[in-house]
C-alpha positions in Angstrom: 68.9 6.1 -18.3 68.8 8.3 -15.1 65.1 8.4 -14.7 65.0 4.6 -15.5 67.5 4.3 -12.8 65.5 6.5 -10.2 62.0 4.8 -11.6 63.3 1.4 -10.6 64.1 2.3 -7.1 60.3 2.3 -6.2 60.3 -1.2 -7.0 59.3 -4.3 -5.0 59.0 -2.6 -1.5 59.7 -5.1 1.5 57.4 -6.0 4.1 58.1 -7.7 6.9 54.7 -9.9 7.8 56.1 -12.4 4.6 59.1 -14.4 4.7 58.8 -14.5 1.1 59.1 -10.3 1.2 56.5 -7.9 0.1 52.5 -8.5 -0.8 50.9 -10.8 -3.6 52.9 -9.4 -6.9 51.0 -9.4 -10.4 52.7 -8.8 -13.6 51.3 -5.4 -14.7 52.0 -2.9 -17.2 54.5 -1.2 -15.4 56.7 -4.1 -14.4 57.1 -4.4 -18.1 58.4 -1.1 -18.5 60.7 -1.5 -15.4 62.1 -5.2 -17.0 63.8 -2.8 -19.6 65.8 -1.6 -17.4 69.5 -3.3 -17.7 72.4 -3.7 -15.4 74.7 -4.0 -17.9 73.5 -0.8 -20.2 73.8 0.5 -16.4 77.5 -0.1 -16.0 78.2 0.1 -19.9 79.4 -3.8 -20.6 78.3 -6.5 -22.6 76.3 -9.3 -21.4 79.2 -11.6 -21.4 81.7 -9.7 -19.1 84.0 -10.5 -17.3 83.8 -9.8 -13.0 87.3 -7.7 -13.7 85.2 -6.1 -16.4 82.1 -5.4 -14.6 84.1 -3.9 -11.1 86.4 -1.8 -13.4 83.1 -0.2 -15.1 81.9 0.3 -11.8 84.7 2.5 -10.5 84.6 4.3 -13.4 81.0 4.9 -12.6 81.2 5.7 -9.2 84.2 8.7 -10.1 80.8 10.3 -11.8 78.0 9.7 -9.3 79.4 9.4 -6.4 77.5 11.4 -3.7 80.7 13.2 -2.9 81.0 14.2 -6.4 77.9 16.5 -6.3 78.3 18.6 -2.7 77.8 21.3 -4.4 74.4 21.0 -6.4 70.9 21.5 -5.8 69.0 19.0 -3.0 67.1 18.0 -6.0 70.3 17.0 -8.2 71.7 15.6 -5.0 69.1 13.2 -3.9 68.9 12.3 -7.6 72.2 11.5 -8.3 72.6 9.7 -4.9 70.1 7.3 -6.1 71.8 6.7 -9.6 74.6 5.6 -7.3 72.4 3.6 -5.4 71.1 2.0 -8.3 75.1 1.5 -9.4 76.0 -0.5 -6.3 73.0 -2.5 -7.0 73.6 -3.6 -10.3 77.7 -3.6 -9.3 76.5 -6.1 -6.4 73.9 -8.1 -8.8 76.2 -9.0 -11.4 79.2 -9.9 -9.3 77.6 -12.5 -7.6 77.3 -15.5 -9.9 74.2 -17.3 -8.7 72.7 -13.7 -8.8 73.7 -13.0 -12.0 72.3 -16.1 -13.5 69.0 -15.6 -11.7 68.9 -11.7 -13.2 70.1 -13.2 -16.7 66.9 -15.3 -17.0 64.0 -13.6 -15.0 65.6 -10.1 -14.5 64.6 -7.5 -11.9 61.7 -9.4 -10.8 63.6 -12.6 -10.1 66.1 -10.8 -7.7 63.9 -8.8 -5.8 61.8 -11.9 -5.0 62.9 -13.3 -1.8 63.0 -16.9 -0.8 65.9 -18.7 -3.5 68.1 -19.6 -0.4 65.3 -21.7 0.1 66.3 -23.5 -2.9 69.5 -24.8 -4.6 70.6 -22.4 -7.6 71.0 -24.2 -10.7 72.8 -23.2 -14.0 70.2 -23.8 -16.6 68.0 -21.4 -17.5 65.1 -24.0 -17.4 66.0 -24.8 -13.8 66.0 -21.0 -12.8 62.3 -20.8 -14.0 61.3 -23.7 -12.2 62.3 -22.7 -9.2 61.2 -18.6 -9.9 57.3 -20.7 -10.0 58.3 -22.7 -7.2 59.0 -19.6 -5.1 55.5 -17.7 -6.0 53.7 -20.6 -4.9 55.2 -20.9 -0.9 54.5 -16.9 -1.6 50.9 -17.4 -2.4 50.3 -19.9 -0.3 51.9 -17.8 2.7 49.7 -14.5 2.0 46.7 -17.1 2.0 47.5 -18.5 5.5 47.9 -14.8 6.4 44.5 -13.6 5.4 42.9 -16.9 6.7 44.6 -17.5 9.8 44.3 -21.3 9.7 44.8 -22.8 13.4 45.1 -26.0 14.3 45.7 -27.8 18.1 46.2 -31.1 19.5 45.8 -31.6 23.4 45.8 -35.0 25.1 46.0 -35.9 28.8 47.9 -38.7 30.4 47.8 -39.8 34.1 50.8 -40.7 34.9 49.8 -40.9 39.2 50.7 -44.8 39.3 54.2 -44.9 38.4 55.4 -42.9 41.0 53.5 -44.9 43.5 55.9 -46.8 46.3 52.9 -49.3 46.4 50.6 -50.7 43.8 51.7 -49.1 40.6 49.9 -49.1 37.3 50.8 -48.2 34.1 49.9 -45.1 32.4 46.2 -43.8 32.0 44.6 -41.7 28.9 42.6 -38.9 30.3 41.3 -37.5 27.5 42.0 -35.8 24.2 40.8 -32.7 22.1 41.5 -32.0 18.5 40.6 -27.8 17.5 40.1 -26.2 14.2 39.8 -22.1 13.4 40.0 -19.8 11.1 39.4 -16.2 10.4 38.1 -14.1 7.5 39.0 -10.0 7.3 36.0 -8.2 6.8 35.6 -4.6 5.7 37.5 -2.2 7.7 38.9 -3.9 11.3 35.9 -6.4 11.1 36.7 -10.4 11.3 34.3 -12.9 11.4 35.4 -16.7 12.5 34.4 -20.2 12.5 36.2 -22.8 14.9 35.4 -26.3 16.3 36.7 -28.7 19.1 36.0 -32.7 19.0 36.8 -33.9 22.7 37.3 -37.5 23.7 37.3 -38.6 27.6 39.4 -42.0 28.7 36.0 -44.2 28.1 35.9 -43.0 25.1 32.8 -41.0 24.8 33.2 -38.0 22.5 31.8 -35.0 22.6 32.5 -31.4 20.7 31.4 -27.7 19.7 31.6 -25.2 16.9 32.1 -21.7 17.6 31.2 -18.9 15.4 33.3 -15.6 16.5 32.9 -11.7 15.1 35.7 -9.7 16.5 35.9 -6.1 15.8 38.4 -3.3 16.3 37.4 0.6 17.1 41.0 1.5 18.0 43.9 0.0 19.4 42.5 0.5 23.4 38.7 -1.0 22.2 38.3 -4.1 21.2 34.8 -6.6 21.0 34.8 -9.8 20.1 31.1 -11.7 20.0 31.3 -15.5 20.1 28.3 -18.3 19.6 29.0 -21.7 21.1 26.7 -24.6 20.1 27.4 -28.2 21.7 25.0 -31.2 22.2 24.4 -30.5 25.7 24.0 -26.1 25.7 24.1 -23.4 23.5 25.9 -20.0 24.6 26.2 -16.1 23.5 28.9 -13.7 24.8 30.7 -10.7 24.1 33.8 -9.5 25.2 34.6 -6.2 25.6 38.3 -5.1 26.0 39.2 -1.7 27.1 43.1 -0.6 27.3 45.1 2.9 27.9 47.1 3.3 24.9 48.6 6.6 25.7 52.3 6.5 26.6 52.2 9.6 29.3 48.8 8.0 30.5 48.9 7.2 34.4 46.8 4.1 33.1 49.3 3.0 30.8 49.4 -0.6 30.2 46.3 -1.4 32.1 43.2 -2.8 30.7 39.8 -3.8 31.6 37.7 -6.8 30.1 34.0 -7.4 30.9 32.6 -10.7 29.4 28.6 -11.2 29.2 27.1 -14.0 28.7 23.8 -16.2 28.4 23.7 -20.1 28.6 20.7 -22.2 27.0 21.2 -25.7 28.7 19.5 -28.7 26.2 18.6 -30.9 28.6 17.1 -28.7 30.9 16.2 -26.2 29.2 17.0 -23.1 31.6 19.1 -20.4 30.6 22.1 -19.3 32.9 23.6 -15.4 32.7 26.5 -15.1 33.7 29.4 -11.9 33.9 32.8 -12.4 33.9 35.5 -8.9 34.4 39.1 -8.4 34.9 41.2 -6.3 35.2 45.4 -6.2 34.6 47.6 -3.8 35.7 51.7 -3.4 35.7 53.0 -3.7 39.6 56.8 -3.4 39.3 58.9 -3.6 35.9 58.0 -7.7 34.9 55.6 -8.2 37.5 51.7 -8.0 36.1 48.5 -8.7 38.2 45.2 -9.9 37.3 42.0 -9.3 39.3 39.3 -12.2 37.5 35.8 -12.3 39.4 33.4 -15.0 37.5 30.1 -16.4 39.2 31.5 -15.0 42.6 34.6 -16.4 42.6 38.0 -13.9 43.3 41.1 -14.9 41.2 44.5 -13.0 41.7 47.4 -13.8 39.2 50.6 -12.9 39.4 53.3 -12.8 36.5 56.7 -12.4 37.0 58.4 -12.7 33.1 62.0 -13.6 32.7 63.3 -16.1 30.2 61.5 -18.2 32.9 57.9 -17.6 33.7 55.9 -18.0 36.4 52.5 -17.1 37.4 50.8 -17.5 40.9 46.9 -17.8 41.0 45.3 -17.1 44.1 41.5 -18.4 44.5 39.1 -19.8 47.1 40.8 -23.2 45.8 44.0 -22.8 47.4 47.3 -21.3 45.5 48.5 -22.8 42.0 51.9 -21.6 41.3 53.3 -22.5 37.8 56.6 -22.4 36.2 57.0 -22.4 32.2 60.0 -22.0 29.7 59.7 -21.6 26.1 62.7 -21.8 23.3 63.0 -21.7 19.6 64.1 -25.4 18.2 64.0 -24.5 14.4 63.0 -21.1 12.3 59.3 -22.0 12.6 58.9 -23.6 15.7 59.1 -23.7 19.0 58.8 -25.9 22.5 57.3 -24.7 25.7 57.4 -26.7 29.3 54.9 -26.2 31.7 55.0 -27.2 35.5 52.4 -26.6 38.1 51.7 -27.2 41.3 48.5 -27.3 43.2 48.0 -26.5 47.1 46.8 -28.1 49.3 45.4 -30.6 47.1 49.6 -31.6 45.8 48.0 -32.2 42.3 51.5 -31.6 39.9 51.5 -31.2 36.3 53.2 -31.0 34.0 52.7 -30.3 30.0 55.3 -30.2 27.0 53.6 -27.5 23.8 55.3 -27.6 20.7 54.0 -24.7 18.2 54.3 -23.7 14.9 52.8 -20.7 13.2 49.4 -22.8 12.0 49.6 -25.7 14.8 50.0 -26.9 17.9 50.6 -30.5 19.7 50.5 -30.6 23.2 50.7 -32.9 26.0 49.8 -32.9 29.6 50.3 -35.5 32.2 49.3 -35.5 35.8 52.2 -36.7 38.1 51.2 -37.0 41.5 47.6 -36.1 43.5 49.2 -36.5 46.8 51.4 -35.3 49.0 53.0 -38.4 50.1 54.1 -39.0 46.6 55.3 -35.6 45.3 58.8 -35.5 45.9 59.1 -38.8 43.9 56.9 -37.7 41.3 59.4 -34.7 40.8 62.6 -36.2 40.5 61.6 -39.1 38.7 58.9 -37.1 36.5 60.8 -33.7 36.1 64.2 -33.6 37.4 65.6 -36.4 35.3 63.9 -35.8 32.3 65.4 -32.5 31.8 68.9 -33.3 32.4 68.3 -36.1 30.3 66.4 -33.5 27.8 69.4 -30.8 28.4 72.3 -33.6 28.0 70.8 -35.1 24.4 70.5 -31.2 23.0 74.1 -30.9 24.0 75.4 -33.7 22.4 73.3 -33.3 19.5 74.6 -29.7 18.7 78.5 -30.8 19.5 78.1 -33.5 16.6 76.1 -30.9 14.7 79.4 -28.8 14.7 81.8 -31.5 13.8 
């Protein structure tokens, strides 16, 4: 019984990337050997016992095995009989707990190291148990499937929203345009992924347009990086590779920096002339939450600034004029979350603002441009911003105060 004790401790390691615990499970030979193994031979009590009967066993256990029992053996004797006891408080903690109990009555071992029945309502048939025991391997498989596949999903669409904030000669609301995106990855040997992906993008008059993208990324070590993308669209086709270089090394003077350079060669259709093109940047750490960005595509210098708090904001500096932006992101459920986006364009006074909500496989989100002017952007704040979010803030309040009665 002790080395069926110590054997079963190796059993059904956790991991942490599933919610459903742990990597695809198969039935093999020595799960069968392991389903021998009995709680109750464990704590030396019949199968119908009583709680009183099962804690009463287990003190009686624990006067042999506990660890403070055996001070004076061997490390060998000690480790082992520390995880007999171990293995006590398991089965001591299993069958107390009636809903566990029932679920280790009918599956076993492998039904309570499986994670994922508070996802479901325990039942007291043995019928019912089963059904949900299949239920649960399925959301398992299907999880370790999105994980090696990586399925993405998004959902952007643009709204003007310019002439209600007019004084004079307003108009309704304007569609902009929209753009649906699909991707997903595929592991490779080693740290090699290759991906396929694909936009479809619709402007207000309703002309559509679209590409598919066709993406190797690769991974030397954790400071190189190269990813290799092919864009084809009806109007060009378009190579690059992107080449990330970081400073891994804690007591590096370059920690936290990192330096991208970005190729690139564009075939235009209806031309037919093909554009190169280099685009490098480079981010380094100013103060603790502040990060800057140095961009430079076709000639053009682009600063950002990042300042992160539960708030943040990024500045971009460019030959354009200054676009500060403010964002906010919060959890609303286990698997989801909402983001709010403002920005503010100067000297053009073009202010928008965007609302992201994001799973772990999709995201819907929607922009709409308040004001172009600076006449009308003071209005287009309060109206567009201001009293939206109290009005967001005061519904999330009452919502959780009737939540709680």
């Amino acid at each position: 019984m002790r080395s069926k004790c110590i054997k079963i401790l190796q059993m059904f390691d956790d991991d942490d990337r599933s919610t459903f615990g742990g990597e695809h499970w198969t039935f093999t030979e020595e799960d069968e050997e392991e389903e021998d193994i009995d709680f109750y031979v464990i704590l030396s009590v019949p199968r119908d016992a009583t709680t009183e009967e099962i804690h009463k066993a287990y003190k009686q256990r624990c006067l042999i095995f506990h660890p403070d029992k055996h001070l004076n053996l061997d490390v060998p004797d000690r480790k082992e009989a520390d995880k007999i006891f171990a293995e006590l408080q398991r089965a001591h903690k299993t069958l107390m707990d009636p809903c566990m109990r029932r679920i280790y009555d009918v599956m076993g071992v492998r039904g309570i190291n499986l994670q994922g029945w508070q996802l479901v309502e325990y039942s007291s048939t043995a019928e019912d148990i089963r059904r949900e025991y299949e239920f649960i391997c399925r959301l398992r498989d299907h999880e370790i499937m999105l994980q090696i596949i990586n399925p993405i999903s998004s959902f952007f669409t643009k709204f003007s929203l310019i002439g209600c904030f007019q004084e004079v000669d307003r108009y309704g609301p304007e569609l902009l345009g929209m753009r649906l995106g699909q991707s997903v990855d595929c592991a490779l040997v080693g740290s090699h992924k290759i991906g396929l992906g694909g936009q479809t993008l619709f402007d207000e008059r309703g002309i559509g347009n679209g590409n598919v993208q066709l993406w190797h990324k690769w991974a030397y070590s954790l400071g190189i990086q190269q990813e290799t993308t092919l864009t084809t669209s009806p109007e060009m086709a378009q190579i690059s590779t992107k080449i990330t270089l970081a400073d891994t090394s804690p007591q590096s003077f370059f920690h936290r920096y990192s330096v991208t350079i970005e190729p690139m060669l564009t075939y235009s259709i209806l031309d037919s002339s093909i554009s190169p093109s280099i685009n490098a940047s480079l981010i380094a750490p100013l103060l603790p939450g502040w990060k800057a960005t140095l961009h430079m595509a076709a000639q053009i210098l682009l600063q950002i600034f990042n300042f992160r708090l539960p708030v943040s904001t990024t500045t971009r500096i460019s030959m354009h004029g200054i676009t500060p932006s403010l964002s906010y992101e919060c959890q609303i459920s286990k698997y989801s979350r909402i983001a709010f986006k403002l920005t503010l364009s100067y000297p053009s006074f073009l202010l928008l603002s965007s609302i992201r909500i994001s799973t772990s496989v999709s995201s819907f989100e929607f922009c709409f441009v308040l004001c172009d002017n600076q006449e009308d952007v003071v209005r287009a704040f309060v109206k567009g911003i201001f009293i939206p979010l109290i009005a967001f803030n005061t519904a999330r309040l009452i919502y959780r105060r009737m939540r709680r009665k």
